[in-house]
C-alpha positions in Angstrom: -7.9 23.2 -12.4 -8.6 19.9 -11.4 -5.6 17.5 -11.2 -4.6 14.8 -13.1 -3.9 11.9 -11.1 -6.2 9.1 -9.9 -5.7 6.6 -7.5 -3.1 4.0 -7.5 -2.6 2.7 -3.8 1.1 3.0 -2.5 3.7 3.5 -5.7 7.3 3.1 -4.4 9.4 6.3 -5.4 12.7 5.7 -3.5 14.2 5.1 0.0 15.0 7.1 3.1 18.5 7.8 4.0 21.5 5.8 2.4 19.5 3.3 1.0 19.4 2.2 -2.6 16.8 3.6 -4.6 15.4 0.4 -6.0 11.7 0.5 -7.2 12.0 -3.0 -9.4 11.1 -6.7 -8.3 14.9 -7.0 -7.2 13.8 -4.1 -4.3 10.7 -6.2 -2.9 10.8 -9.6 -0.9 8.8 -12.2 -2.0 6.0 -14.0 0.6 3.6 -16.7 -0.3 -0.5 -16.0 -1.0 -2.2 -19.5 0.3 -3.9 -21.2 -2.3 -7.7 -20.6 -1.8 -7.5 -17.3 -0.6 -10.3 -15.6 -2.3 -9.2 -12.0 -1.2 -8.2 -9.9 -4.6 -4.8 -8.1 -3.7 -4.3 -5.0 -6.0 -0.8 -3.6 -6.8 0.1 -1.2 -4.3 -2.5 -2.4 -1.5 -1.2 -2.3 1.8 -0.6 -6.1 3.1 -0.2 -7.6 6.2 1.6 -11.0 7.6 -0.9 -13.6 9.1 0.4 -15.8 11.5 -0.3 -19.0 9.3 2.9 -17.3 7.6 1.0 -16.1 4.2 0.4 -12.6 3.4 -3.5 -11.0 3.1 -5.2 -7.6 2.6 -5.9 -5.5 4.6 -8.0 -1.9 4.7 -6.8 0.2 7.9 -4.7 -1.3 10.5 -4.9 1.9 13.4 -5.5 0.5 16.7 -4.7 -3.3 15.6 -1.7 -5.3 16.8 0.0 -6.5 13.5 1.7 -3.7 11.4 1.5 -3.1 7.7 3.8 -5.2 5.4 4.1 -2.9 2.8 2.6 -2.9 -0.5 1.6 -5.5 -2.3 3.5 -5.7 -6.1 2.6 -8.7 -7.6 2.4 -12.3 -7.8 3.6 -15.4 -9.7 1.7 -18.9 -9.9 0.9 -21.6 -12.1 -2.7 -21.2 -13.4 -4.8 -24.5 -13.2 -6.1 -23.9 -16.9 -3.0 -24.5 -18.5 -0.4 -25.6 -16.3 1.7 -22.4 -16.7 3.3 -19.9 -14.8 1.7 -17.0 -14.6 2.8 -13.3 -14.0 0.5 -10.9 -12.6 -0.2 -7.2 -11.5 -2.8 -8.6 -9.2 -3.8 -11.5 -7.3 -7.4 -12.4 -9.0 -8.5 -14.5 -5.9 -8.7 -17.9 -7.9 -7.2 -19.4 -10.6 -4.2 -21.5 -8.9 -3.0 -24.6 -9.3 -3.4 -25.9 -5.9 0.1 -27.7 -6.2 2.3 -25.0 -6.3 2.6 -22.0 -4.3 1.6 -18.3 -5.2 4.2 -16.3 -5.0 3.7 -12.3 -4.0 6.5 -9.7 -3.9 5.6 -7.0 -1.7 7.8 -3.5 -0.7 8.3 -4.3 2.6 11.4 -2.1 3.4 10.6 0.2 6.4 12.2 3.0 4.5 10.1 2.8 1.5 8.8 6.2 0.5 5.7 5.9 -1.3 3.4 8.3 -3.2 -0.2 8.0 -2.7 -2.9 10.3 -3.6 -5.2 12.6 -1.9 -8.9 11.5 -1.4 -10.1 15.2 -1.0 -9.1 18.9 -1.0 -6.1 20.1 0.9 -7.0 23.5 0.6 -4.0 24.9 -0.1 0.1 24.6 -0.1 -0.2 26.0 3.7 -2.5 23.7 5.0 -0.6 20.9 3.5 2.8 22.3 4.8 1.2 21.9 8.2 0.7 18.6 7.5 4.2 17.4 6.5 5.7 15.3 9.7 1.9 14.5 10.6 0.0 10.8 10.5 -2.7 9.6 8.1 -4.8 6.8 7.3 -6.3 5.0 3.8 -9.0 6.6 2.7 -9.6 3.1 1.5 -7.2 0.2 1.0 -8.9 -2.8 -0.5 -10.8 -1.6 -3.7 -8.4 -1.9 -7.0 -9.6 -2.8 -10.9 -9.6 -5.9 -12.3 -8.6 -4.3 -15.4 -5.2 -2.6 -15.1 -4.6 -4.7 -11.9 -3.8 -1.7 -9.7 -5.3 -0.2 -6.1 -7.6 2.6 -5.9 -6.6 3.2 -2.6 -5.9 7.0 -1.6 -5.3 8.9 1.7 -7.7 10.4 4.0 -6.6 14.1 3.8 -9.7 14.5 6.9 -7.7 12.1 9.1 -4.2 13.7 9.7 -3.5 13.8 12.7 -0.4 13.4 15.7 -1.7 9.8 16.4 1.1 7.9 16.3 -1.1 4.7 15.6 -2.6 6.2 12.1 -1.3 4.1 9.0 0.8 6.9 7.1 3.9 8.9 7.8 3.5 12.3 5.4 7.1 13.4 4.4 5.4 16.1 1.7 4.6 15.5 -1.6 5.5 15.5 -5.1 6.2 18.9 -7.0 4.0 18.2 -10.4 2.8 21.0 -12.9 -0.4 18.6 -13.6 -1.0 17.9 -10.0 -0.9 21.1 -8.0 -4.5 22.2 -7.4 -4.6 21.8 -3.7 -8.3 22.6 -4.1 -8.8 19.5 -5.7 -8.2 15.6 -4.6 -5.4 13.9 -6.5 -2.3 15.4 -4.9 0.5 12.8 -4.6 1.9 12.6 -1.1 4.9 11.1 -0.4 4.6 9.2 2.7 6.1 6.1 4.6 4.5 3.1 6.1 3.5 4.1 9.9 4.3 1.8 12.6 5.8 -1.0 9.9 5.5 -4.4 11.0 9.7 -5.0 10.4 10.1 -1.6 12.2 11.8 -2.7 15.3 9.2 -2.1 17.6 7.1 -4.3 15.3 4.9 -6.9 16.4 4.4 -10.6 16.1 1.8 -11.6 12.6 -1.9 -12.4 13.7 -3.1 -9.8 15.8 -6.7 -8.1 15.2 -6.9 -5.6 12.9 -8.8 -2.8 13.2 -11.4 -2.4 9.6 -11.8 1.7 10.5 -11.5 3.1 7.1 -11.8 0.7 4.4 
């Protein structure tokens, strides 16, 4: 049987070790979007720092110098319609008033634990067991819907791999009645941001990112 899920980027599901399990605005940290950025940024995208000091997309960052961020949540600004601030699951690319910032909260914890979903088949259990402890990167990262706001962006079950340069740390996945057909894409995988740009060995914002994958 097919599964249920869809796609939906990175969803925060808890923390690593001691940390608190927070997956609500008070978890994330909030960064700045700069006014005439034209880029949509989906809930649950992967995002990366630019050295100008704003926040961007980005599709898959293997081989580049700058880290991801984490994943984008959501963003605040005052719409140049009608003056008022506005809450959204998605950053539309326009519609800011130029005087005031855009705020963006992303889940930039290095012990985030997401779940993302499968692209493609995983064949079975055993195959996936194999793959627990392994590296992974997006199948795509930048596509989303302008309707319900939120990332369409899965893992690439054909890229795991040792490479310790790949985007995704897969820690297993989640145990789901509706979700188990390992024949079948949709299987939500509990990962961690690889290589995380506020891991320690993380580098300085503004490097070149690699596009392989988006």
């Amino acid at each position: 049987m097919a599964n249920l899920n869809g796609s939906w980027g990175l969803k925060p599901i808890a923390k690593m070790g001691q940390n608190s399990n927070s997956t609500g605005v008070s978890g994330y940290t909030m960064y700045e979007i700069a006014n005439g950025n034209t880029n949509v940024l989906y809930q649950g995208q992967p995002v990366i720092p630019l050295s100008t000091g704003y926040i961007d997309l980005t599709g898959d960052a293997a081989g580049g110098t700058v880290g991801l961020l984490g994943a984008f949540m959501g963003c605040e600004y005052v719409a140049s319609t009608t003056g008022k601030p506005t809450w959204s699951q998605y950053w539309p690319g326009s519609g800011a008033d130029s005087n005031h910032p855009i705020k963006a909260w992303v889940a930039d914890d290095p012990n985030q634990i997401f779940v993302v979903a499968t692209d493609a088949t995983w064949t079975s259990k055993a195959t996936a067991r194999a793959g627990v402890f392994a590296n992974a990167n997006f199948a795509t990262a930048t596509s989303g819907s302008t309707t319900t706001g939120m990332s369409s962006g899965t893992m690439a079950v054909s890229t795991i791999n040792t490479t310790n340069s790949l985007n995704l740390r897969i820690l297993g996945w989640v145990e789901d009645a509706s979700n188990q057909d390992f024949s079948a894409s949709g299987i939500g995988v509990l990962v961690r941001v690889n290589n995380h740009f506020n891991s320690p060995n993380g580098s300085a914002a503004g490097g070149t990112v690699s596009t392989v994958g988006i």
